[in-house]
C-alpha positions in Angstrom: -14.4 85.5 217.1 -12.7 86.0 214.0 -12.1 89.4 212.5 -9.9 90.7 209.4 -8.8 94.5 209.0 -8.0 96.7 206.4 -8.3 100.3 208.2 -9.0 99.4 212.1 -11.6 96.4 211.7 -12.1 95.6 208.8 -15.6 93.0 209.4 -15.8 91.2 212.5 -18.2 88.2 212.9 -19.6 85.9 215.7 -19.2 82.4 214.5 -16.2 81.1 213.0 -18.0 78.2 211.5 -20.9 77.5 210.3 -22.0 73.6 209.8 -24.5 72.9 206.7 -25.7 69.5 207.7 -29.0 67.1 206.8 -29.5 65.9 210.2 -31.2 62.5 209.9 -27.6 61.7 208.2 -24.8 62.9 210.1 -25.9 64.3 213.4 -24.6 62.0 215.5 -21.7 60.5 213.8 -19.6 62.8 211.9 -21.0 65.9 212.4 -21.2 65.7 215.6 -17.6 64.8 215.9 -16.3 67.3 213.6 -18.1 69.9 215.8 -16.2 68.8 218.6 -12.8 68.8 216.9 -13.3 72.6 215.9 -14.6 73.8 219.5 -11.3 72.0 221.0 -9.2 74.0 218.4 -10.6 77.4 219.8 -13.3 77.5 216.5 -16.3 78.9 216.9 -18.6 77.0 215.5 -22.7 77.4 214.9 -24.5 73.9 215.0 -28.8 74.9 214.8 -29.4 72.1 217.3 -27.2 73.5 220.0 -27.8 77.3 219.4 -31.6 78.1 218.2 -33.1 79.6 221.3 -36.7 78.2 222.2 -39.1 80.6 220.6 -37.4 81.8 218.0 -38.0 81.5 214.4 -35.5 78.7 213.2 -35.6 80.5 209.5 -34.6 84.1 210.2 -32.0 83.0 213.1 -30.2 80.4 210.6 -30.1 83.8 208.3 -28.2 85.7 210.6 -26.1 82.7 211.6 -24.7 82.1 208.2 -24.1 85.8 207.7 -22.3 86.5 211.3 -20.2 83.2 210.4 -16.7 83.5 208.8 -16.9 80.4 207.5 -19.0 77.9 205.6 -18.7 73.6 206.1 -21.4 72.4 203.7 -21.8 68.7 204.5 -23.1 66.9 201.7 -25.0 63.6 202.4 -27.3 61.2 200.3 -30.3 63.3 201.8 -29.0 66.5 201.8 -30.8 67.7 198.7 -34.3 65.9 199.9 -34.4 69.0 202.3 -35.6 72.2 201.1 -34.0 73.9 204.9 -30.8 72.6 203.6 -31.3 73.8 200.3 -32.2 77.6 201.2 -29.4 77.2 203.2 -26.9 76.7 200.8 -28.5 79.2 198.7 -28.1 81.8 201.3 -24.3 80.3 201.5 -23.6 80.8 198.1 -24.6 83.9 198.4 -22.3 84.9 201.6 -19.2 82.8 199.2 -19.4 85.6 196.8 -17.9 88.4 199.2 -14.2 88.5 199.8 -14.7 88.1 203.8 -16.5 84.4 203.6 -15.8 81.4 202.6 -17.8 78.1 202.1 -16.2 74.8 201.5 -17.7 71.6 200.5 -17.7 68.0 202.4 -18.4 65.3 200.5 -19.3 62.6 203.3 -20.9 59.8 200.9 -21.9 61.5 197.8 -19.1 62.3 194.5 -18.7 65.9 193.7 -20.1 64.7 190.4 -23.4 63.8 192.2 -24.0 67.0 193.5 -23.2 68.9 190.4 -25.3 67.1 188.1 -28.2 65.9 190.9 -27.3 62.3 190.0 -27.1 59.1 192.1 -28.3 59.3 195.4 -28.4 63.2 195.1 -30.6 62.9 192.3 -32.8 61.0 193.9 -33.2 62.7 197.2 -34.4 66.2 195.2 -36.6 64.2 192.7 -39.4 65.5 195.1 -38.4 69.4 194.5 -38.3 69.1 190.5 -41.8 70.7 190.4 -41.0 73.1 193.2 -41.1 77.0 192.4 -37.3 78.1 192.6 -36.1 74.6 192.3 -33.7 75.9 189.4 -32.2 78.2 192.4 -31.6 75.2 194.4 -29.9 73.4 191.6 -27.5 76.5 190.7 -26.5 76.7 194.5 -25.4 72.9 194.6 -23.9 73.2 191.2 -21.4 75.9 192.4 -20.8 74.4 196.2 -19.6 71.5 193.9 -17.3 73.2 192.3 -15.6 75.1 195.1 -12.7 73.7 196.6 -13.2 71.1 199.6 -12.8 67.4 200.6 -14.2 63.9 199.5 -14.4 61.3 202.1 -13.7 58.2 200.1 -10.6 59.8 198.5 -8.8 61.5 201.6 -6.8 59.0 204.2 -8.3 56.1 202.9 -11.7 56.9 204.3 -11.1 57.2 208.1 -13.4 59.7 209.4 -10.9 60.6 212.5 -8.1 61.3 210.2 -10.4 63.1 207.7 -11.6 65.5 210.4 -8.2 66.2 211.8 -7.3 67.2 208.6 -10.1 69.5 208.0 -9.7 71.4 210.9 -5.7 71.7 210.7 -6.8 73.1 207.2 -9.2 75.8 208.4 -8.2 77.0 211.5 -4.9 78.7 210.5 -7.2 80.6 207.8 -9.3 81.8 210.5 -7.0 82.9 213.3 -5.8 85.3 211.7 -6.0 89.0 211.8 -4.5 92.5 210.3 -4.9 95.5 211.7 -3.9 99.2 210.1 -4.3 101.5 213.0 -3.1 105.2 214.0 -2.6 106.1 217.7 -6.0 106.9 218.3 -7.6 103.7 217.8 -4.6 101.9 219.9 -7.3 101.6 222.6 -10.3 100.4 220.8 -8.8 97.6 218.0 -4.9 96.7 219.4 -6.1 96.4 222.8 -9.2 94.5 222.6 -7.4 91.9 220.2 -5.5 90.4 222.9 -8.4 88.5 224.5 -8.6 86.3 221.5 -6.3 83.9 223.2 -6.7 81.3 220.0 -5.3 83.7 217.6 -2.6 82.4 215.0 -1.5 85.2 213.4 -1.3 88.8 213.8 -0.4 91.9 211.6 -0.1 95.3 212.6 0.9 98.3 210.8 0.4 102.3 211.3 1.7 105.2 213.4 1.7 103.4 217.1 4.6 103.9 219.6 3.9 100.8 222.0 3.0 97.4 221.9 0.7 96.6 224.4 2.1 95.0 227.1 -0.4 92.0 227.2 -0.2 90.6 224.4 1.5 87.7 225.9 -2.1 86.9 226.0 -2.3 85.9 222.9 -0.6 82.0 223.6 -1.4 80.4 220.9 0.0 82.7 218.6 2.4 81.2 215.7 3.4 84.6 213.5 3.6 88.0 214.8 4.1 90.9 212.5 4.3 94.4 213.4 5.4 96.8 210.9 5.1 99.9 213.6 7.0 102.9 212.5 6.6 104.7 216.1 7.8 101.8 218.4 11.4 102.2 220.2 11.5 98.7 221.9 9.5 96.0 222.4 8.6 94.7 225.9 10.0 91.6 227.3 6.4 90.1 227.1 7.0 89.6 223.6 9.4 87.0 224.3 6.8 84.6 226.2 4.9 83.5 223.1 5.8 79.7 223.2 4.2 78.8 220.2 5.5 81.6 217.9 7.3 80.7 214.7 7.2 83.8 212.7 8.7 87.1 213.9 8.4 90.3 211.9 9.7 93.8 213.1 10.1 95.7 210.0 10.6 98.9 209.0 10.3 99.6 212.5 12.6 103.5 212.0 12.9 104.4 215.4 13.4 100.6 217.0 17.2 100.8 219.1 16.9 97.8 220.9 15.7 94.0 221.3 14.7 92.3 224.1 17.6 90.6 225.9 15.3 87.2 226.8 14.9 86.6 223.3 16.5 83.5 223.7 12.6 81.9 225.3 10.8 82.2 222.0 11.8 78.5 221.5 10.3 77.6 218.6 11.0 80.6 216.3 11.9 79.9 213.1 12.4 83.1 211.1 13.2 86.6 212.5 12.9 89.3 210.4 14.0 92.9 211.3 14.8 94.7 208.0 15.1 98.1 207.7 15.0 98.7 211.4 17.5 101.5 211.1 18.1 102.6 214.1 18.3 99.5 215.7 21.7 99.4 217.4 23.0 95.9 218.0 21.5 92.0 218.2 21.0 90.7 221.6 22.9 87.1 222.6 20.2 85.8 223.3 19.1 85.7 219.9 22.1 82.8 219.6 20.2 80.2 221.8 17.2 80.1 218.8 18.2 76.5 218.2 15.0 76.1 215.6 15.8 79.7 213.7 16.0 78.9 209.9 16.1 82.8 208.7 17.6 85.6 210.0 16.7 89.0 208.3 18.6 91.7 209.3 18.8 94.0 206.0 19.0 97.6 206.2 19.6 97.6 209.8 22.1 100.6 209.5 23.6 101.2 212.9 24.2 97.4 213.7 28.4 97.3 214.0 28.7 94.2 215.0 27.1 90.3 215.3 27.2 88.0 218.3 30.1 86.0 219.1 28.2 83.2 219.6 26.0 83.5 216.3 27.4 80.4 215.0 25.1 78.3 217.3 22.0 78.9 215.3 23.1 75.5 213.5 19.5 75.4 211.7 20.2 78.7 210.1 19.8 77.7 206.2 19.5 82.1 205.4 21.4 85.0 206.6 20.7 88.2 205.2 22.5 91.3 205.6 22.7 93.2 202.8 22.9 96.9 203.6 24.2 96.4 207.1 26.6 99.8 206.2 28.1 99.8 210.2 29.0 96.3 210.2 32.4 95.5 210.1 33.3 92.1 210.7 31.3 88.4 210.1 31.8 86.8 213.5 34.1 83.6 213.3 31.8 81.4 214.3 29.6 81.8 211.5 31.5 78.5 210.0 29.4 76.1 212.4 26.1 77.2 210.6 26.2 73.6 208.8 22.8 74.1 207.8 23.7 77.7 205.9 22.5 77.7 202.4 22.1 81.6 201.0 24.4 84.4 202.9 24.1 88.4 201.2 26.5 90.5 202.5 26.2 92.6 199.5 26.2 96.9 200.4 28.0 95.8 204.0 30.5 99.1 202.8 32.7 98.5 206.5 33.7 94.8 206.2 37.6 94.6 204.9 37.9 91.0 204.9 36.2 87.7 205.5 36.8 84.9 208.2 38.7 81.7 207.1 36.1 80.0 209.2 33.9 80.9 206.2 35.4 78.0 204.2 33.5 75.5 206.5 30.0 76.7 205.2 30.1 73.6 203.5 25.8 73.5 202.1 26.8 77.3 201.1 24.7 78.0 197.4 25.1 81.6 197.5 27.3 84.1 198.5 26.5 87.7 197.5 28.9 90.0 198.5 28.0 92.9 196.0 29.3 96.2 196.1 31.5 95.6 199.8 33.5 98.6 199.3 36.2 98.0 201.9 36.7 93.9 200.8 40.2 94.0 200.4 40.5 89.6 200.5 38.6 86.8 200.3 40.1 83.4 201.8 41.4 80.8 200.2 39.1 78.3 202.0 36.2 79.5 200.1 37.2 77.2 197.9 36.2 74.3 200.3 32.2 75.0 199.6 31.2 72.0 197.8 27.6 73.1 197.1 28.6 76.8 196.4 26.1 77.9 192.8 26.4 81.7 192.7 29.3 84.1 193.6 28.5 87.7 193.5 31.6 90.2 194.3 30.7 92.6 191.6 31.8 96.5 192.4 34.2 95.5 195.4 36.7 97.8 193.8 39.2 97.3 196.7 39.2 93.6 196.2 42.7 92.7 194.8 42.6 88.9 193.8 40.4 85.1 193.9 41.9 82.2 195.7 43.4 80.8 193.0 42.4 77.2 193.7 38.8 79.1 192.7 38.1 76.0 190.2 37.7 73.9 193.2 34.2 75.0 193.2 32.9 72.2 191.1 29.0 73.7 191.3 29.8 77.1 190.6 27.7 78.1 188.3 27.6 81.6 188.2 30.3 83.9 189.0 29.9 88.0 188.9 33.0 90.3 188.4 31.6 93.1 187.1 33.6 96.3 188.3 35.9 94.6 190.8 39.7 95.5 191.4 41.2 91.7 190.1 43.9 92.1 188.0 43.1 88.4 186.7 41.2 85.5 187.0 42.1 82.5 188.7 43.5 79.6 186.0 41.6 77.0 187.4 37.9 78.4 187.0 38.3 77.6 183.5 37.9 74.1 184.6 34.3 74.2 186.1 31.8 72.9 183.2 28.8 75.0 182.9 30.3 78.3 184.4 28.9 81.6 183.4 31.3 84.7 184.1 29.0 87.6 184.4 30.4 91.2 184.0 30.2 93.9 181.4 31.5 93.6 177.7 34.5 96.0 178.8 34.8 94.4 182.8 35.4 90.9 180.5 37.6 91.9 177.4 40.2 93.1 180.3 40.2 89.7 181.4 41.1 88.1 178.1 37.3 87.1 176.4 37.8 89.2 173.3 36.2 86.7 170.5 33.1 85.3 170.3 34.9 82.0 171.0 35.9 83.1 174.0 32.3 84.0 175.5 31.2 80.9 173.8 33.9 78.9 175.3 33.5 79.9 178.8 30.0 80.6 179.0 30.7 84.4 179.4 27.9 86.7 179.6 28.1 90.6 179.5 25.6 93.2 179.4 26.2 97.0 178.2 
């Protein structure tokens, strides 16, 4: 079942998908198979041949169906339109498509868009016989905007093939349905967080509110790619968290009274972005978080009590973003942190503790950006800084105790932005005046000290100052 939340549960429904089909056409070819593909992915999916209960009118039963379904796959074949069943039903679609917790999306199997629109073509021809027809002009409005919605056209998607065409389909919709976000307090822990962890084919979670556990079952939830739980309450998460295999995305934030990680962090295999900002009482990063071979971000802002990093944090060689701005506790970058080949953005910026940088820094060699904004204690930066080929934006503006720049600064032939407002430099490195397309960022006064006291100057080296 899929189910979106704004307070607890927001609107809950018992089909995930709903299939708009002319029978006669694609029953047992590509509807059919399509049906199939979504069951296997966990969908819930209403087909009328399969689900109308003997006895029952087929009329009101389709009503509720396409109401109590998420999700709308309007099939449109050359004798779609010759059915008037069809027809109210993707009037009563349409309908459904105009509130913000259903969508309908078009399938154009062997018609054009352009066919359905206009009832032209085989279209055309196929509700010929409804022209006369009271509320005919209904039926044309509803397949005038299913046309325009957003959707796919067999003949112009993977050359045709049907297998292909479905797999795309369903790799389009299911992440869109798998998802859920839940705003809870601690009395409703029982009746929304709880009973969420049966829905094994989940794919995404949120939660946010006043709630001081995580349930310790949620390792129910297998199939579930991105996790975020924005909990201010929680102290620590249970190990349980860790045995989400297929888990990508991991959010913690602004988790206040969060101390401590799980130490078997290390079996979430296939994460690929942790975030953890503004977790401020969080008191240090497990080791195991160094064995995340497919982690790409690490977000670790605001995390105020953190005074130190893992030896071993070097061995997250995929890590492209590190971000610790705000860290004001920590006070040293591990050494190891030159193996990150892959790093491309690193903020240290607020980290008030740190005096000095490793020289194993100089080996970040896809480095872009290095902001290292207001670190009052910075006392030196290494000369092997000047070893970062790729290096575009230096920021070591208000690091009032930092005393000089490597002088072979000019090595940097992408720099193009470097920031030394309100440091302690008594000059600037000869060579930077060599790098073409350089802008020296600072204020009017920060700049004049350094010799740009014409407008020649700031023309000439690209200088820009603000008051």
């Amino acid at each position: 079942m899929a189910s979106d939340s704004v307070s607890s549960i927001q609107k809950s429904f018992k089909y995930d998908v709903f299939l708009s089909f002319r029978g006669e056409d694609t029953r047992k070819n590509f509807v059919d198979h399509l049906y199939h593909a979504l069951n296997d992915k966990g969908i819930i999916t209403y087909k009328d041949d399969e689900r109308i209960e003997k006895g029952k009118r087929i009329n009101d039963q389709l009503i509720r169906s396409i109401e109590d379904s998420k999700c709308h796959i309007i099939i449109f074949s050359k004798n779609y339109a010759s059915s008037s069943w069809c027809l109210d039903e993707l009037v009563k679609i349409m309908e459904c498509q105009k509130t913000k917790d259903q969508t309908a999306y078009p399938v154009f199997y062997d018609v054009e868009p352009t066919e359905v629109r206009n009832q032209s073509g085989s279209v055309g021809k196929a509700f010929a016989k409804h022209v006369e027809k009271e509320g005919s002009q209904r039926w044309r409005d509803a397949l005038k905007e299913a046309a325009g919605l957003v959707g796919w056209e067999l003949k112009n998607t993977v050359d045709g093939h049907e297998a292909k065409f479905i797999h795309q389909i369903v790799q389009y919709i299911s992440p869109k349905l798998h998802f859920i976000n839940l705003r809870v307090d601690g009395k409703l822990v029982g009746s929304s967080l709880e009973s969420i962890c049966g829905l094994q084919h989940l794919r995404e979670l949120r939660v946010e509110g006043s709630i001081r556990e995580v349930p310790k079952d949620m390792w129910r939830l297998e199939c579930l790619e991105k996790l975020s739980l924005c909990m201010k309450e929680i102290k620590h998460l249970p190990d349980s968290i860790c045995m989400f295999k297929h888990l990508k995305y991991l959010e913690v934030g602004s988790c206040l009274r969060l101390e401590q990680l799980p130490e078997n962090m290390c079996r979430l295999e296939c994460l690929e972005e942790l975030h953890l900002k503004g977790c401020t009482s969080l008191l240090d990063i497990p080791n195991g978080i160094c064995k995340l071979k497919c982690l790409k971000r690490l977000e670790l802002s605001s995390c105020h009590k953190v005074e130190k990093l893992p030896k071993e944090l070097g061995c997250l060689e995929c890590l492209e973003e590190l971000h610790l701005t705000d860290c004001i506790s920590l006070r040293d970058i591990p050494n190891s942190i030159g193996r990150m080949k892959c790093l491309k953005r690193l903020h240290l910026s607020s980290c008030h503790q740190i005096e000095k940088l490793p020289e194993e820094l100089g080996c970040l060699e896809r480095l872009e950006w290095l902001d290292l904004t207001d670190c009052k204690s910075l006392q030196d930066i290494p000369n092997n800084i000047c070893r970062m080929k790729c290096l575009k934006s230096l920021n070591i503006s208000s690091c009032k105790q930092l005393g000089k720049l490597p002088e072979e600064l000019g090595r940097l032939e992408c720099l193009r932005e470097l920031n030394i407002d309100d440091v302690g430099i008594s000059h600037l490195p000869h060579t930077i005046f060599r790098l073409k397309g350089l802008s020296i960022v600072g204020s009017r006064r920060c700049l004049e000290s350094y010799g740009f006291r014409t407008l020649t100057d700031f023309t000439r080296f690209k200088a820009c100052y603000y008051v």
